[in-house]
C-alpha positions in Angstrom: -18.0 -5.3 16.5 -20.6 -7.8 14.4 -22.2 -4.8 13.5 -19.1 -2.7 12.2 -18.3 -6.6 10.4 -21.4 -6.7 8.5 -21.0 -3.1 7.0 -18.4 -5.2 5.1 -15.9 -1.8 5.6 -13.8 -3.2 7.7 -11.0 -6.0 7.3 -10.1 -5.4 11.0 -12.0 -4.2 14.0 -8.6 -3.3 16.7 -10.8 -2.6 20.1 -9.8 -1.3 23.2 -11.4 -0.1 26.6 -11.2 -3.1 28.6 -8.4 -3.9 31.1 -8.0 -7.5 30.2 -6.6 -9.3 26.9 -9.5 -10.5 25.3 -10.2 -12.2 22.4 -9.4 -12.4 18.9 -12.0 -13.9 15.6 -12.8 -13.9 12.3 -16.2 -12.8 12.0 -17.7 -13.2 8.0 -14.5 -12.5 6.6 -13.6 -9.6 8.9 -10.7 -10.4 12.0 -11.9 -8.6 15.7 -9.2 -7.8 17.7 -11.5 -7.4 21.0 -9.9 -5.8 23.2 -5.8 -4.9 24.0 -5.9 -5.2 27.4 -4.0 -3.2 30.1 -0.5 -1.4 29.0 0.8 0.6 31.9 -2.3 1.9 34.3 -1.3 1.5 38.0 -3.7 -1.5 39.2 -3.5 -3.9 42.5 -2.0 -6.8 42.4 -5.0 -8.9 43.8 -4.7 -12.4 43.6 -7.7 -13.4 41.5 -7.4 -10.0 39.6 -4.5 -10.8 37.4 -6.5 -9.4 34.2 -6.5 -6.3 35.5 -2.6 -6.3 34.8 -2.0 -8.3 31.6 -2.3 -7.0 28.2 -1.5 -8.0 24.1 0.3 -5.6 21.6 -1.2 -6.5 18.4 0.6 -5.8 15.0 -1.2 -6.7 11.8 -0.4 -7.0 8.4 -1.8 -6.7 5.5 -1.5 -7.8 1.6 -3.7 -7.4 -1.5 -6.0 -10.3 -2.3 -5.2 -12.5 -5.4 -6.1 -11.3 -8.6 -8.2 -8.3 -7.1 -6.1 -5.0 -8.2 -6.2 -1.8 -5.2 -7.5 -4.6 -2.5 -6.1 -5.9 1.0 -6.9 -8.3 3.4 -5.8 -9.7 6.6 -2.4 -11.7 5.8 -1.3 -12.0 9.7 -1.9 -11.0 13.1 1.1 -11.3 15.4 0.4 -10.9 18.9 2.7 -10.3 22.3 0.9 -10.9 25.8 2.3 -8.1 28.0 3.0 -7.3 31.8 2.1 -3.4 32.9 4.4 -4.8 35.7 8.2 -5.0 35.2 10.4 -6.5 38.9 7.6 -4.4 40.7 7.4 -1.4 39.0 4.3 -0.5 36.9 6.0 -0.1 33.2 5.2 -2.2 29.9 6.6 -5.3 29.8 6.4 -8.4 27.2 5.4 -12.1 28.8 5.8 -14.0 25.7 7.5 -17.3 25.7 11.0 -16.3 24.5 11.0 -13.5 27.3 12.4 -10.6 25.0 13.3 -8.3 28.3 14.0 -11.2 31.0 10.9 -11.8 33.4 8.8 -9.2 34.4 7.0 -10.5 37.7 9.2 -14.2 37.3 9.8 -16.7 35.0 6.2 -18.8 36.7 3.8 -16.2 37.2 4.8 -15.0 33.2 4.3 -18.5 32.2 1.0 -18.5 33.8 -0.1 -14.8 32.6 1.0 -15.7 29.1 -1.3 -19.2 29.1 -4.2 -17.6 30.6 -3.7 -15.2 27.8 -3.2 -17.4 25.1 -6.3 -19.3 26.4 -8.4 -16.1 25.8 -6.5 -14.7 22.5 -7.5 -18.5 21.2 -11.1 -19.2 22.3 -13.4 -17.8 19.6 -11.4 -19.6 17.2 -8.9 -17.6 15.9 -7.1 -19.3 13.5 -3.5 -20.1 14.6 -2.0 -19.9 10.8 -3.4 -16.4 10.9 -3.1 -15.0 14.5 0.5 -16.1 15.8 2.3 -15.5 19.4 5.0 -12.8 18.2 8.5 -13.9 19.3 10.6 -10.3 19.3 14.0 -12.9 19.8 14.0 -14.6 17.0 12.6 -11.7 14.8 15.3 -9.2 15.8 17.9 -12.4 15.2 16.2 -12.9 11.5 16.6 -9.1 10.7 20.3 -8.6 12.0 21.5 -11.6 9.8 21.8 -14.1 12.4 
């Protein structure tokens, strides 16, 4: 990914490959998402191997840089750490805080899986006025006028 960065071709690197979250930086000027994580491959359930079943939907948004005409850079990166495990069944599920579709494993493992998440998402740096947790609730309330 430091290697695509220094081209300086990219504003954002969006990886995938590995089944954990991993994390998210700004390298020179250009934002890595590292990796997305597992979305709905069948894994155990090991205790210890949690990873292997968590995952972040990225979304990122771009505007033009100040003064520059045709340009774009990063303006946001919203993230959601995700479940492949919804009330025992393997299907995508959202973790975050505001719990969008109720609990997928229950309310203290999600709260766990979404810190451990955060902890990763969060530990090159990432800037946290940049890279937000995406709450779906209050989004869909701001959209629907209320």
């Amino acid at each position: 990914a430091h290697e695509l960065a220094d081209t300086g071709a990219f504003d954002v690197i969006y990886g995938a490959g590995c089944h954990c979250a991993q994390p998210v930086e700004n390298y020179n000027g250009t934002w890595i998402i590292y990796g997305l994580g597992n979305a709905v491959t069948v894994t155990s359930y090991i205790l210890g191997n949690e990873v292997n079943n968590q995952g972040v939907t990225a979304r990122v948004q771009f505007a033009g840089k100040k003064g520059v005409a045709g340009s774009w850079r990063v303006n946001r990166i919203d993230w959601v750490p995700t479940a492949n495990v919804r009330q025992g069944q393997y299907q995508w599920c959202p973790i975050s805080d505001d719990h969008p579709d109720g609990a997928c494993w229950n309310e203290t493992e999600d709260a766990n899986q979404r810190q451990r998440i955060w902890n990763v998402i969060y530990s090159m740096g990432a800037d946290q006025n940049v890279v937000r947790e995406w709450n779906i609730t209050a989004e869909q309330a701001g959209s629907s006028g209320k």
